[in-house]
N, C-alpha and C positions, 0 to 999 in steps of 0.2 A: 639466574636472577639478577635484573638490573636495576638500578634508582637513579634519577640524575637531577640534579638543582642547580640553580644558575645564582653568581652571586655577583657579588662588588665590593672594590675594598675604596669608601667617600674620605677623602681629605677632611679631618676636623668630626668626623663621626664614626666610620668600620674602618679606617686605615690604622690600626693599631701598632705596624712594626711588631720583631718579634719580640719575643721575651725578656730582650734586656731593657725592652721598653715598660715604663709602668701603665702603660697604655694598652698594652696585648691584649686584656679582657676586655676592648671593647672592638676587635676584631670579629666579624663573623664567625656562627655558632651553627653548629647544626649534630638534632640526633642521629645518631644511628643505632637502631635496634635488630640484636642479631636474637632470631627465634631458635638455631638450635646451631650446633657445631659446625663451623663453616671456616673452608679458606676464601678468604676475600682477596681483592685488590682493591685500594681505594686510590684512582686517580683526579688530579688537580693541573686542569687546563685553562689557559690563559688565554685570552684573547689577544691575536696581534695589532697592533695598529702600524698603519704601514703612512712611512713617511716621505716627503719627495726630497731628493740628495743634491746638493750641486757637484760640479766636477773635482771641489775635494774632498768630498766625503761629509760636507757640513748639511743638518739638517735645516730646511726649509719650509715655510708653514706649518708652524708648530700649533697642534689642537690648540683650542681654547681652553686653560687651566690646565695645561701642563706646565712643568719647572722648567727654570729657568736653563739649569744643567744637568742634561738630561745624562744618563748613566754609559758608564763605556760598550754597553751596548748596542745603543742607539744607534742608527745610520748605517749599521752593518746589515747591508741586502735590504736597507729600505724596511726595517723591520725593528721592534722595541720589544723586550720582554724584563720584566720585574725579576728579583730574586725573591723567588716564594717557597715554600715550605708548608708540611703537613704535619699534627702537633694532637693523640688522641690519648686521650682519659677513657676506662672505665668506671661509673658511678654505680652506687646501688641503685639508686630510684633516678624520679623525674629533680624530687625537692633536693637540691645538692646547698654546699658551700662552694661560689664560683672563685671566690680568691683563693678557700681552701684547696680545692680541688687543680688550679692552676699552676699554686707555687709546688702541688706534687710533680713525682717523675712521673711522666708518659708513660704508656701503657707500649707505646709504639711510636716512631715518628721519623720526618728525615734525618739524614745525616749534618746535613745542614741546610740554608735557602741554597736556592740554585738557579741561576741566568739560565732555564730553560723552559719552553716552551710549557712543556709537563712533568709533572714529577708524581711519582705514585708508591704509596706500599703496598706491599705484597704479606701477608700474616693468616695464621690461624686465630680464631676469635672465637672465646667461648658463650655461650648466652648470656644475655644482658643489654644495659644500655652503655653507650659510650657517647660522649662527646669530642665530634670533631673540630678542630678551627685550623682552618689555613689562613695564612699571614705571609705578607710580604717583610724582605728585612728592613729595609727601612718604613718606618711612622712617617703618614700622611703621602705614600705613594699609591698614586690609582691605579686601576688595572677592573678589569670584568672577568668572571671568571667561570669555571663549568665544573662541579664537583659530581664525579661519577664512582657507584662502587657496583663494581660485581662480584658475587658469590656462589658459593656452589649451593647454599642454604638459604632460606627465608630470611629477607632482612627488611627493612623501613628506613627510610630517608626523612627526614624533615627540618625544616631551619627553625632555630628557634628565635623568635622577635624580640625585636629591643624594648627592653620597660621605658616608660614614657619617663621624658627626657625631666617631670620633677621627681620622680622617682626613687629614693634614697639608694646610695651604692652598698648602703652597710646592712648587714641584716640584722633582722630586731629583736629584741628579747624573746625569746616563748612565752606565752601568755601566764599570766601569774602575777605575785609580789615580789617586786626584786629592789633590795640594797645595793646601793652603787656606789662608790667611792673613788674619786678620783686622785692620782698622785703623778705630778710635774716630776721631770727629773730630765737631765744631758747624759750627754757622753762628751768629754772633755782630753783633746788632746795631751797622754803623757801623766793622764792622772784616772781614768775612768774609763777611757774609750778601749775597752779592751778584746775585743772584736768577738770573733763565734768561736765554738769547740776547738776547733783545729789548732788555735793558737795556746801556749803559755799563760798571756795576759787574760785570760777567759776570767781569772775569779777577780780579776779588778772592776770587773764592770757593777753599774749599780744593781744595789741586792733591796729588793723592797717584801718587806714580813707578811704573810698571810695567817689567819688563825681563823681556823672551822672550829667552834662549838662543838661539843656535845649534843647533838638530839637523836631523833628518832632512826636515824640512816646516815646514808651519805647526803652532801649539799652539793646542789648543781650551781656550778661556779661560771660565768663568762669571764674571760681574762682578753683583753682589747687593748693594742698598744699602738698608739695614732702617733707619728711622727711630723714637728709643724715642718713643710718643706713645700716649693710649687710641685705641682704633680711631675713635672719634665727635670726636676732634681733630687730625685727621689734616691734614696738610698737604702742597699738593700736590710732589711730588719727582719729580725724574728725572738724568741723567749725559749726560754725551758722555765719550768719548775722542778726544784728538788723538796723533800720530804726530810723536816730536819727530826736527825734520830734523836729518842730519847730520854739518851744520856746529854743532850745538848750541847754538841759540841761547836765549834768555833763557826762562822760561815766561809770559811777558804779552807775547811781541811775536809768538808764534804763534797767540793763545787766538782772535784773530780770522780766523783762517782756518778753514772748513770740517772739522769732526771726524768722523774713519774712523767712529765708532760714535755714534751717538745712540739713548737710549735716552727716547725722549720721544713725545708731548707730556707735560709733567709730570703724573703721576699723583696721584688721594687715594686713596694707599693705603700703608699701614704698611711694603709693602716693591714694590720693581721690579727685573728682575732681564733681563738680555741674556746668550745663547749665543751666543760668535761664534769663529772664528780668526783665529789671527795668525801675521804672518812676525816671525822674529827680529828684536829693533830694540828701541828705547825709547820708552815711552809715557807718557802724563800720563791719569789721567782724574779727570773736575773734576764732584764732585753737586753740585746746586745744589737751591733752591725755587724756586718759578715768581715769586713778589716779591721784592724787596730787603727787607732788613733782615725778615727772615721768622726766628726762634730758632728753634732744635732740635738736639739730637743723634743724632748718627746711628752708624752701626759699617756700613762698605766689606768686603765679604768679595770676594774675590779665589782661584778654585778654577783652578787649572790641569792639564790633564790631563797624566800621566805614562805615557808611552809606551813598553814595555822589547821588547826582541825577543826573542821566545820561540825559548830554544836545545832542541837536540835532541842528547841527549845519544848521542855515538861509544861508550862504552865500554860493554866486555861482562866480566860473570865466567870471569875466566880457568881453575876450576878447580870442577865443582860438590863443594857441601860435602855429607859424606855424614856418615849419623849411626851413631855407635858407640857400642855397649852394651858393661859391662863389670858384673863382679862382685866385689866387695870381699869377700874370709873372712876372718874374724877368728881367731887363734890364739890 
């Protein structure tokens, strides 16, 4: 079984770079759905463009919208290849979370980009969908390219199209009443900026309260942490929430204990966002940057769902209203 699509990586629109760019999610997408248990290979071939050399090795007649300095590549045998790479998710469905599903580990992928003509993986794949994206390493390098998979089982190909460019990149509430609350806060060199898990300084970072109600269940909570930065300075971010016990102890003698929510590995990207619920109780949840002493401001949004019970109204018109005509003469 074969599928093959043709793609492009556009300066300023699908040239995304890889992953340490916060730009990656807008590199080329495409499904692939494997119908039942199959070894695949998925290869990713590049188009060469062949260049004309003088006698030392310098390029001459350089395409139109190509860079200026072209990579150490170039010029060798008359010939350019990108460092590209292949980069795959398993999802449940079609309707995913694209940053969520991003900032996770791959399912599969290369070892790293690679100055070669074609790179491919080789894996067992179980049923379901996956999302592929190959990427060049450096953002805003073009290249053409040729994404081919074969298997030994039933599978489908398809790219999937870019949302129209007014489009919002965040995703929106679920449909409902929702309370929303927002809260400014930094991370400040030496006093606050205390980076992610890994380090010590973990419970320095800011700590902002949450408090679920008592009602009927649990409350489905959005927890949204936007960082103000240009998109190409981006810094990586992400949050946990812990569950403060309730004996009420301090907020740094629980921050090492295991938190109900993490919303990690730390992302580069302008904003991260977790859907979850919760039982009534009190909570902490703590953003951090993935180093210590890492500056920025950020703003914590906090959307909670408001849940009313739809009444059905008993009463009836006791009396129907009739209409009456009348005639006024004047004397």
């Amino acid at each position: 079984h074969t599928q093959t699509l043709r793609g492009s990586w556009v300066k300023g629109q699908t040239a995304g770079g890889c992953r340490n760019n916060s730009s990656f999610p807008t590199n080329p997408k495409f499904w692939l759905r494997i119908c039942e248990l199959s070894e695949v290979c998925i290869a990713l071939l590049q188009k060469h463009r062949k260049y004309s050399v003088d006698w030392a090795g310098r390029i001459q007649n350089l395409p139109h919208g190509a860079e200026e300095s072209p990579s150490l590549t170039e010029g060798i045998q008359g010939k350019s290849y990108r460092a590209v790479g292949l980069h795959i998710w398993k999802v449940d469905k079609k309707r995913f979370n694209l940053p969520k599903t991003l900032s996770a580990p791959p399912v599969v992928s290369t070892i790293c980009h690679s100055y070669d003509r074609e790179v491919h993986l080789r894996c067992e794949l179980t049923p379901g969908y996956y999302l592929v994206v190959p990427s060049t390493f450096l953002k805003d390098a073009e290249a053409n390219f040729l994404l081919r998979v074969f298997s030994t089982g039933r599978v489908a190909l398809s790219e999937i199209k870019p949302p129209p460019a007014d489009a919002t990149l965040c995703e929106e509430l679920p449909s409902g009443e929702w309370e929303t609350m927002q809260l400014q806060g930094c991370w400040k060199k030496g006093q606050n900026a205390g980076g992610s898990r890994n380090f010590s300084s973990f419970r320095t970072n800011p700590c902002f309260p949450l408090s679920v109600s008592a009602g009927t269940g649990e409350s489905r909570v959005k927890v949204t942490l936007h960082q103000h930065c240009q998109d190409n300075k981006c810094c990586p971010i992400g949050f946990h929430l812990f569950q403060v016990p309730s004996n009420g102890l301090k907020t740094h003698t629980f921050l090492h204990t295991e938190p109900l929510i993490s919303c990690v590995p730390h992302c580069y990207s302008q904003e991260v966002s977790h859907l979850c619920r919760l039982s009534s109780g009190n909570y902490v949840i703590v953003p951090s940057t993935y180093f210590p002493d890492t500056e920025g401001n950020f703003t914590l949004v906090i959307a909670t769902k408001i849940d009313r019970k739809c009444l059905q109204s008993q009463e009836t018109l006791g009396q129907m209203l009739q209409e009456i005509s009348f005639t006024a003469v004047m004397r």
